[in-house]
C-alpha positions as CSV (number, residue, x, y, z in Angstrom):
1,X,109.3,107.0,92.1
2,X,108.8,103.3,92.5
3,X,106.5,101.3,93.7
4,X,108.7,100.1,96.4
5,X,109.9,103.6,97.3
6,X,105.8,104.3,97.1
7,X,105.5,101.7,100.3
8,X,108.1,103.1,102.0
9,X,107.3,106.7,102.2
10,X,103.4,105.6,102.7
11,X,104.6,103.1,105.6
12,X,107.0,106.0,107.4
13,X,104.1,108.9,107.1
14,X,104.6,110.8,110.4
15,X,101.1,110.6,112.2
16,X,100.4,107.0,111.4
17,X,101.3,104.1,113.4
18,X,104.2,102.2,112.1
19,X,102.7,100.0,109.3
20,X,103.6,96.7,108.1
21,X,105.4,97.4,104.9
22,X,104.1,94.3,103.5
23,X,100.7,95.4,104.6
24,X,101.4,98.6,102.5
25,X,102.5,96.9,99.2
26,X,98.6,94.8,99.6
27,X,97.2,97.5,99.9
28,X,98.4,99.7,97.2
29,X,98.3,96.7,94.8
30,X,94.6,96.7,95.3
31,X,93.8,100.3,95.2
32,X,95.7,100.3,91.3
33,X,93.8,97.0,90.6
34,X,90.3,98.7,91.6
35,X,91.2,101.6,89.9
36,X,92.7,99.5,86.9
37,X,89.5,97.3,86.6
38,X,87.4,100.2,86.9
39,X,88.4,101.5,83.5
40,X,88.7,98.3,82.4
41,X,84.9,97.5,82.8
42,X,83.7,101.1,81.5
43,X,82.9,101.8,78.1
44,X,83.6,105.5,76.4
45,X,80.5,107.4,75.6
46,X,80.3,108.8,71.6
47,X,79.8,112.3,72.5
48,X,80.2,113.0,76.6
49,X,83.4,113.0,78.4
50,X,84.7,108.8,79.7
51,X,84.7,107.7,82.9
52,X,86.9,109.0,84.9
53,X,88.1,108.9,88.8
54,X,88.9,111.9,90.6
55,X,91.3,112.1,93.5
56,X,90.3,115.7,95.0
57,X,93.5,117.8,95.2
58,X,95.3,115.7,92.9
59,X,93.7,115.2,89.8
60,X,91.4,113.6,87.4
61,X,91.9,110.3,84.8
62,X,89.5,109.9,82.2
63,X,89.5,107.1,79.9
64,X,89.4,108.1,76.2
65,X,89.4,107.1,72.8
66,X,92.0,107.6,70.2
67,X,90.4,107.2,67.1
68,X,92.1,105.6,63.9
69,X,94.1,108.1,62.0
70,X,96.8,107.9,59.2
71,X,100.6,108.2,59.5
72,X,104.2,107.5,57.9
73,X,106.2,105.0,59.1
74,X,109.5,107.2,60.2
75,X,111.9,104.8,58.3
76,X,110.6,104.4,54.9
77,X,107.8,107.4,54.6
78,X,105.2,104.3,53.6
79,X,101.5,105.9,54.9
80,X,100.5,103.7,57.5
81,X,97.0,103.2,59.4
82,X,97.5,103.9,63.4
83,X,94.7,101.8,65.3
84,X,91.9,103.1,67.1
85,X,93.1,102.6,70.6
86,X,91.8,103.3,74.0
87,X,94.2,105.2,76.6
88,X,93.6,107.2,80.2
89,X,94.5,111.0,80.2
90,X,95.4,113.1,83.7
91,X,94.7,116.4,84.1
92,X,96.1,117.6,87.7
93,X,94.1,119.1,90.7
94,X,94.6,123.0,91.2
95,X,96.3,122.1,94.7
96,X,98.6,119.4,92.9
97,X,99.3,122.0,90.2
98,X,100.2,125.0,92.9
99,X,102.3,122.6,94.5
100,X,104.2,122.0,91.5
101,X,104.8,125.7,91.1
102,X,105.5,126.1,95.0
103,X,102.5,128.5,95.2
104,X,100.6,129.0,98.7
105,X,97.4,126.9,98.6
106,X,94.3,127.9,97.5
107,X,91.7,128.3,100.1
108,X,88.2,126.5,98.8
109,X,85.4,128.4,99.1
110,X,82.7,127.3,101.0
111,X,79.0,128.2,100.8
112,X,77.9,130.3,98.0
């Protein structure tokens, strides 16, 4: 999917009011820039798990580290050193994940 197909389908969701597609695009630009900056500005913890943000029924990203490790470059087989780099994992929400696999939803429980 796009991001213009993204506006689209968020602009035509039954139940809303017709929205301004334009108004749509702003507004999904600055939900990915909050969420962008948000990792931007956090810093990975030694031992727990990153920052992440959690979309409930979708999923979880968490910022992590990669640390430096060796490797061959494919062409030659020279060892080479691969950066220590910093990257965002996903891991998806059980409702996301049943959805995938066309499975009924799972009722949450609530109270103890």
């Amino acid at each position: 999917m796009t991001k213009q197909e993204l506006i689209k389908r968020v602009a035509s969701t039954p139940g809303l009011a017709p929205l301004n597609k334009k108004a749509v695009g702003v507004l999904v630009d600055a939900v990915f820039t909050e969420i962008a900056s948000y990792f931007v500005e956090t810093r990975v913890p030694r031992r727990a798990s990153g920052p992440r943000f959690t979309y409930p029924g979708f999923g979880t990203f968490t910022k992590k580290k990669r640390v430096a490790r060796g490797g061959r470059n494919p062409q030659t087989g020279q060892p080479i050193v691969i950066p220590e780099t910093v990257t965002v994992a996903f891991q998806p929400g059980q409702e996301l994940k049943a959805h995938l696999n066309r499975e009924p939803p799972r009722r949450r429980r609530v109270g103890g």
